[in-house]
BALOBA-1460 file (C-alpha; in Angstrom, 3 decimals):
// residues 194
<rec num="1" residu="x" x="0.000" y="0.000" z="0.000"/>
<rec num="2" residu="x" x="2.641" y="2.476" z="0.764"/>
<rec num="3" residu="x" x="4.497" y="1.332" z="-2.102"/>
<rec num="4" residu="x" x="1.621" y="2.362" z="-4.331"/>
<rec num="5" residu="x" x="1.163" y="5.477" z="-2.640"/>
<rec num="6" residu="x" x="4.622" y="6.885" z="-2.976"/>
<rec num="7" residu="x" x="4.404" y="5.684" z="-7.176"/>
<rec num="8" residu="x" x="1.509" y="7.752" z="-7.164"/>
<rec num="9" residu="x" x="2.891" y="10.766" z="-6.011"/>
<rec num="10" residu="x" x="6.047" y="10.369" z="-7.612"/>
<rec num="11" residu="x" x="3.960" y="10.237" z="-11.344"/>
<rec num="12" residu="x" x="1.968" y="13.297" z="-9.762"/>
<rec num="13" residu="x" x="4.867" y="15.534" z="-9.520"/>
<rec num="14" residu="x" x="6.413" y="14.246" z="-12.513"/>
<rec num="15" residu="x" x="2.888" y="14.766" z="-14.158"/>
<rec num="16" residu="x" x="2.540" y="18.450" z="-12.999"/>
<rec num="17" residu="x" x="6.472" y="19.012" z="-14.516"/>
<rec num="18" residu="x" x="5.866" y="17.705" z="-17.830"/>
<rec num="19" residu="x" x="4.003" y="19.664" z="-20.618"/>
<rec num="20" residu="x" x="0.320" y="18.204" z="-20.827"/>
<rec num="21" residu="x" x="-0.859" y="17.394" z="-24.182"/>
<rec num="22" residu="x" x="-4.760" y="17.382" z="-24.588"/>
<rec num="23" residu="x" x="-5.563" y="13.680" z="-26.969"/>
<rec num="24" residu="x" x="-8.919" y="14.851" z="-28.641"/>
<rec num="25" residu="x" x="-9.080" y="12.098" z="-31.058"/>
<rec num="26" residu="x" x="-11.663" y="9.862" z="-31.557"/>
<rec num="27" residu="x" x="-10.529" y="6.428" z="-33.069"/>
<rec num="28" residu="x" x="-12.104" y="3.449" z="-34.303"/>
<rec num="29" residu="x" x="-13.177" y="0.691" z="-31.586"/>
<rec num="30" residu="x" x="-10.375" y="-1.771" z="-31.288"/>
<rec num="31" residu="x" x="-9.788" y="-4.959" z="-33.161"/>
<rec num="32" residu="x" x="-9.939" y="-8.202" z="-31.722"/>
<rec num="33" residu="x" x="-6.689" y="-8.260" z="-30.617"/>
<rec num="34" residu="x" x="-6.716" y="-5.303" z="-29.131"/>
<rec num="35" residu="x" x="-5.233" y="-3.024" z="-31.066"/>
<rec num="36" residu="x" x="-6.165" y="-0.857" z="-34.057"/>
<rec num="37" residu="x" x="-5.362" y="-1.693" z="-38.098"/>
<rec num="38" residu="x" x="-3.423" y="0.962" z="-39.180"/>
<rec num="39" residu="x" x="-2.012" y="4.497" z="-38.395"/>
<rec num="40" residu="x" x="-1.598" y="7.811" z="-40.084"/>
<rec num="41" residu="x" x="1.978" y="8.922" z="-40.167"/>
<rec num="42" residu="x" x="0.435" y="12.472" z="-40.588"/>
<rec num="43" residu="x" x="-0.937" y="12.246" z="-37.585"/>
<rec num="44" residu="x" x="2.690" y="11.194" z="-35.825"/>
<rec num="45" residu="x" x="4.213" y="13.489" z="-33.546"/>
<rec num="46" residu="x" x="8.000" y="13.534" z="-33.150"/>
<rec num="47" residu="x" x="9.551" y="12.364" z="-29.789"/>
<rec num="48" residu="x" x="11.787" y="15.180" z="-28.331"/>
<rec num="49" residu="x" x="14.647" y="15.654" z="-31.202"/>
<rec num="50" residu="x" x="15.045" y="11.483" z="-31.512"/>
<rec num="51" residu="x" x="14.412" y="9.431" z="-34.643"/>
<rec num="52" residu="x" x="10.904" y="8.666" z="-32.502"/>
<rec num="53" residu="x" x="7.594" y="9.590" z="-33.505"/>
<rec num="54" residu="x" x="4.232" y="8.334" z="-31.683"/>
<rec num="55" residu="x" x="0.703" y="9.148" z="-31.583"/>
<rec num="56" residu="x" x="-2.297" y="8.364" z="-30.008"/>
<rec num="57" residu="x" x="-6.151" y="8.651" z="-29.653"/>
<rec num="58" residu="x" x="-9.554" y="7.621" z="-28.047"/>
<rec num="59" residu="x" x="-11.389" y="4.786" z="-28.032"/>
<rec num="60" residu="x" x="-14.332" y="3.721" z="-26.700"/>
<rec num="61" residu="x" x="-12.517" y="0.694" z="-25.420"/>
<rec num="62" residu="x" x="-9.931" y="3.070" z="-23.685"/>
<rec num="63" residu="x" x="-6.804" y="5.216" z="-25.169"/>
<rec num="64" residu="x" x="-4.964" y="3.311" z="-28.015"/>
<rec num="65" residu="x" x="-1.143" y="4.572" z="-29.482"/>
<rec num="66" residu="x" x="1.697" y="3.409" z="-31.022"/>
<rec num="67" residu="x" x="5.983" y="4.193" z="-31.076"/>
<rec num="68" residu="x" x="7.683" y="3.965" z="-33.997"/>
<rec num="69" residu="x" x="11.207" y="5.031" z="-35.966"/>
<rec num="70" residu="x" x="12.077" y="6.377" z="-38.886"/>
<rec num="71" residu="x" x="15.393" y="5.226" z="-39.036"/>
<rec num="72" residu="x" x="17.519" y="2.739" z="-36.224"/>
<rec num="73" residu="x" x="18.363" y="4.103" z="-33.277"/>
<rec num="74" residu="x" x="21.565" y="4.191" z="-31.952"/>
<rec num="75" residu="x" x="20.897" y="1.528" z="-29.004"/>
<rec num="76" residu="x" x="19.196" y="-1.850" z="-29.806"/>
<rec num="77" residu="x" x="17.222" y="-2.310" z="-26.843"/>
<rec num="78" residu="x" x="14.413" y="-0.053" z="-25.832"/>
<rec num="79" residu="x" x="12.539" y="0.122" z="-22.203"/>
<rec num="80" residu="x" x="8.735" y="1.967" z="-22.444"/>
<rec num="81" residu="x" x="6.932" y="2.544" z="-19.236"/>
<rec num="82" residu="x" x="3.182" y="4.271" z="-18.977"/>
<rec num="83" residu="x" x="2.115" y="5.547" z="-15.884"/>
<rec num="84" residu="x" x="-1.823" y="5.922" z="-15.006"/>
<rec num="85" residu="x" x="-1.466" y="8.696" z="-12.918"/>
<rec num="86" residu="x" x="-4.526" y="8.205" z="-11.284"/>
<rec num="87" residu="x" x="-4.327" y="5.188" z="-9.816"/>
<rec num="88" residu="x" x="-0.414" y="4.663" z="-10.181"/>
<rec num="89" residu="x" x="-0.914" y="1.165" z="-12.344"/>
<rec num="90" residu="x" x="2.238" y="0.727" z="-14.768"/>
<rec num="91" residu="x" x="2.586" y="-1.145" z="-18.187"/>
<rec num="92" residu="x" x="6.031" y="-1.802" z="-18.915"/>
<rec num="93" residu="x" x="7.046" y="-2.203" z="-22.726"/>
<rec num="94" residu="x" x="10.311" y="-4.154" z="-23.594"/>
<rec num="95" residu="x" x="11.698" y="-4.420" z="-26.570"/>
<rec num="96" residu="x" x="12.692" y="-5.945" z="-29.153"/>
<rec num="97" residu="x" x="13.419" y="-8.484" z="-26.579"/>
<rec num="98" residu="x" x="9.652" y="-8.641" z="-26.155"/>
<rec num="99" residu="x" x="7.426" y="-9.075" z="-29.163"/>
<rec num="100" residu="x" x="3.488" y="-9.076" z="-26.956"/>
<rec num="101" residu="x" x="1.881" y="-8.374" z="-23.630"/>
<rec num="102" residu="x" x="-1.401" y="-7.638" z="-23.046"/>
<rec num="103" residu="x" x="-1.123" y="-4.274" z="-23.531"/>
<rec num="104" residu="x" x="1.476" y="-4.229" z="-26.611"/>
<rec num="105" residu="x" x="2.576" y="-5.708" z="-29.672"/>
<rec num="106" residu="x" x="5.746" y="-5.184" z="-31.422"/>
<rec num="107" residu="x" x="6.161" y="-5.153" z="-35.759"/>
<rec num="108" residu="x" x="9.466" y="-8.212" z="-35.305"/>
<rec num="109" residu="x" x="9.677" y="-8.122" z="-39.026"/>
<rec num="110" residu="x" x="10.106" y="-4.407" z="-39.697"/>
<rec num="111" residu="x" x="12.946" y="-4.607" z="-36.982"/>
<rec num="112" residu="x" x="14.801" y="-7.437" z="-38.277"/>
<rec num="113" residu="x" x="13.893" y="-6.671" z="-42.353"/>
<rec num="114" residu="x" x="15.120" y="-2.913" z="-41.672"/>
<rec num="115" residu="x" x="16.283" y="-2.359" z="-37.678"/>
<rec num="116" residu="x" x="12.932" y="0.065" z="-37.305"/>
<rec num="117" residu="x" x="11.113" y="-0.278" z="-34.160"/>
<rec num="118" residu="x" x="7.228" y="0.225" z="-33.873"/>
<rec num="119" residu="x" x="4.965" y="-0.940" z="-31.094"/>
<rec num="120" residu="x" x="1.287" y="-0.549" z="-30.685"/>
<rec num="121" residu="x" x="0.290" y="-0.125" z="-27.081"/>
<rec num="122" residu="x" x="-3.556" y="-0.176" z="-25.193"/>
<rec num="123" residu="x" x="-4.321" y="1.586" z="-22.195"/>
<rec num="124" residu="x" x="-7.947" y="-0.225" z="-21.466"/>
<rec num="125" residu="x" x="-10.372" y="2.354" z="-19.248"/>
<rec num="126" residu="x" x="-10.751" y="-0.284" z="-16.610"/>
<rec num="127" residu="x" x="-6.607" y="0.260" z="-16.102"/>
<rec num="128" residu="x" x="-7.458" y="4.298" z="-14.943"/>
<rec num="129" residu="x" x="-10.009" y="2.852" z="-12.284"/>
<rec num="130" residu="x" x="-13.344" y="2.394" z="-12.059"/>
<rec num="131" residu="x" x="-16.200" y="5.256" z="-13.688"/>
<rec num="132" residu="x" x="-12.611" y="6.997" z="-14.474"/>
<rec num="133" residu="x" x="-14.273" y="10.056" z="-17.029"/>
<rec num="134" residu="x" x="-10.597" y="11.032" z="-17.718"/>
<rec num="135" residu="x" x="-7.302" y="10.196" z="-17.820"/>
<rec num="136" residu="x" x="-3.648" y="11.466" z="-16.922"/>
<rec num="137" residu="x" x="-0.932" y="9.110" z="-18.189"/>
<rec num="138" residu="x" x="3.097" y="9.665" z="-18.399"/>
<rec num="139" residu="x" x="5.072" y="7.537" z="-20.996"/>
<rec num="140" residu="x" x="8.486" y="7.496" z="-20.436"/>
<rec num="141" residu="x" x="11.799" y="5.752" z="-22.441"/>
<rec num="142" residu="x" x="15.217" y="4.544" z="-21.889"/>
<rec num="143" residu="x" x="17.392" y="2.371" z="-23.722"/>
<rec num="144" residu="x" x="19.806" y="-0.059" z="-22.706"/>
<rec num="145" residu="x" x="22.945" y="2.220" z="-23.699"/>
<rec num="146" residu="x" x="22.086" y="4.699" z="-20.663"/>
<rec num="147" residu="x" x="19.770" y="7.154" z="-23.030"/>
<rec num="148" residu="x" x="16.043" y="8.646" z="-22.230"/>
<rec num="149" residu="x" x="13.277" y="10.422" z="-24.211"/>
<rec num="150" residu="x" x="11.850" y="13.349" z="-22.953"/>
<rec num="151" residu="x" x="8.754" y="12.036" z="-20.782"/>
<rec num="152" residu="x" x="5.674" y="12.410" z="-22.292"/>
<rec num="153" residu="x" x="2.355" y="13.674" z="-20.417"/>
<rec num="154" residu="x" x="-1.151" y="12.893" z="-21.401"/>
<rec num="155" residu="x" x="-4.477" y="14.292" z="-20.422"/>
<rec num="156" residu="x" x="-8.475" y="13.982" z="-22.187"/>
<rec num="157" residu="x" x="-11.933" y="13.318" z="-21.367"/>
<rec num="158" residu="x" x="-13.401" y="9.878" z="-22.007"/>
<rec num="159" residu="x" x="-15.533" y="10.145" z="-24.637"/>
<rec num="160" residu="x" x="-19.092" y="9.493" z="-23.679"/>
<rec num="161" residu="x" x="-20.981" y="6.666" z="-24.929"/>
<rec num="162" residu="x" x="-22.874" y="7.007" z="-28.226"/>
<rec num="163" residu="x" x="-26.795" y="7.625" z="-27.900"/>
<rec num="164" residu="x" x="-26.783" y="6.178" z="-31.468"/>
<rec num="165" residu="x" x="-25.184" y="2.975" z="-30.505"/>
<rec num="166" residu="x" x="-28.022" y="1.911" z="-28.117"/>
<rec num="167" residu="x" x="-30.835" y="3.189" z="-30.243"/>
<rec num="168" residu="x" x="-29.411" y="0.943" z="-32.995"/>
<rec num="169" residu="x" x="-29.337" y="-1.853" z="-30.681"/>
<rec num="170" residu="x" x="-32.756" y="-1.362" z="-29.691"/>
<rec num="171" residu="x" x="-33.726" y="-0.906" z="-33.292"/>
<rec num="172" residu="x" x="-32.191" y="-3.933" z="-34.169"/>
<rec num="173" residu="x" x="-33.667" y="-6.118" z="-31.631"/>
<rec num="174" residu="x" x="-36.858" y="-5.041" z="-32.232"/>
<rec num="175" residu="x" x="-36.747" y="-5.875" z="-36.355"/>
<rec num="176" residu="x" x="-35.258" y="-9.452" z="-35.048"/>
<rec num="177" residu="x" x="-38.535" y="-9.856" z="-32.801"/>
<rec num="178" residu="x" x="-40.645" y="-8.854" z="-35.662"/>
<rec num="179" residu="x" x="-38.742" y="-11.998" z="-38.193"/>
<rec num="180" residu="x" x="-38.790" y="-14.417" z="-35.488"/>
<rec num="181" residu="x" x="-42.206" y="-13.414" z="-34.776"/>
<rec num="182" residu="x" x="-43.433" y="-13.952" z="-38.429"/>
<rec num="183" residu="x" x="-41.172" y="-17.568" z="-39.158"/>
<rec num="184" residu="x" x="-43.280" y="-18.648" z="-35.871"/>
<rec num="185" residu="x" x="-46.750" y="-17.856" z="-37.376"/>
<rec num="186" residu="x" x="-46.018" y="-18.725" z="-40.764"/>
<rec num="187" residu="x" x="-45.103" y="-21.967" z="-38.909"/>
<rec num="188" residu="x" x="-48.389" y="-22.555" z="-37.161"/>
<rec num="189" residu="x" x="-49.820" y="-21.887" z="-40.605"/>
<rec num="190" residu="x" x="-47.965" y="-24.536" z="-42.316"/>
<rec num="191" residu="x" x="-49.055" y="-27.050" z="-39.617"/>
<rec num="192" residu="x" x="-52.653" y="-26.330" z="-39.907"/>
<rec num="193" residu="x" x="-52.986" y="-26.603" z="-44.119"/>
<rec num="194" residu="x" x="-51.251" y="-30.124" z="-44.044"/>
């Protein structure tokens, strides 16, 4: 308990140092695996003045990004941690020694066809704490030859649930009731003209 209480504060004062940046986003609900298809290099942001870039957005399933490199960095190995702020819970991102967690997946073939690095990430909603209608999250890198990335801070609202959604839904199982409904009685009129 005290452990997780002195992480928290630590990422609260490292929060309030870092310049926040706002993710207004809205992406795409998340693929089965967890992650989404495909990303906009457009979009990117650069990392500090590193070969990095990353971006990220919303979800309804909960904040989604990716890292990735433009050309091979200096140092081979590569240590990512993000920080919920709010409740202090930490994914930790290794690679290339690690290829998936959970929360990540790394592109093995773009590293070893041309030595770039890019890993998709998920921060699920559930991971902020419960009824959580925001987050705060710090990502920060190192790499194995004593190097760091300037520590990114994140901040944004979670998006609401869509009215539409649920009136589809509803819309949806009503036209089902309707069929079944109508297969049932043309059923029962089958039966009786036999």
């Amino acid at each position: 308990m005290i452990c997780l209480m002195a992480m928290t504060i630590i990422a609260c004062s490292a929060y309030a140092g870092s310049e926040i940046i706002n993710v207004d986003r809205q992406g795409r609900r998340v693929q089965i695996d967890g992650f989404l298809l495909e990303w906009n290099q457009n979009t990117a942001r650069q990392w500090g003045s590193s070969p990095w870039m990353w971006d990220a957005v919303n979800t309804v399933d909960g904040l989604a990004g990716y890292f990735t490199t433009r050309s091979a960095p200096p140092c081979s190995g590569w240590a990512f941690t993000i920080t919920a702020v709010n409740t202090g819970r930490v994914i930790e991102i290794k690679i290339p020694e690690e290829t998936a967690g959970g929360n990540f997946a790394f592109d093995r073939g773009s590293f070893e066809n041309y030595g770039t690095y890019t890993a998709e990430w998920f921060v699920p909603w559930d991971f902020l704490g419960d009824g959580a209608s925001g987050y705060k999250l710090l990502i920060s890198a190192v790499d194995t030859c004593g190097g760091s990335l300037p520590q990114i801070a994140l901040a944004a609202a979670r998006p609401p649930e869509s009215s539409l959604t649920i009136y589809v839904v509803i819309l949806l199982a009503g036209v089902l009731t309707i069929i079944l409904a109508a297969v049932r009685r043309k059923g029962r009129v089958l039966k009786y003209l036999r």
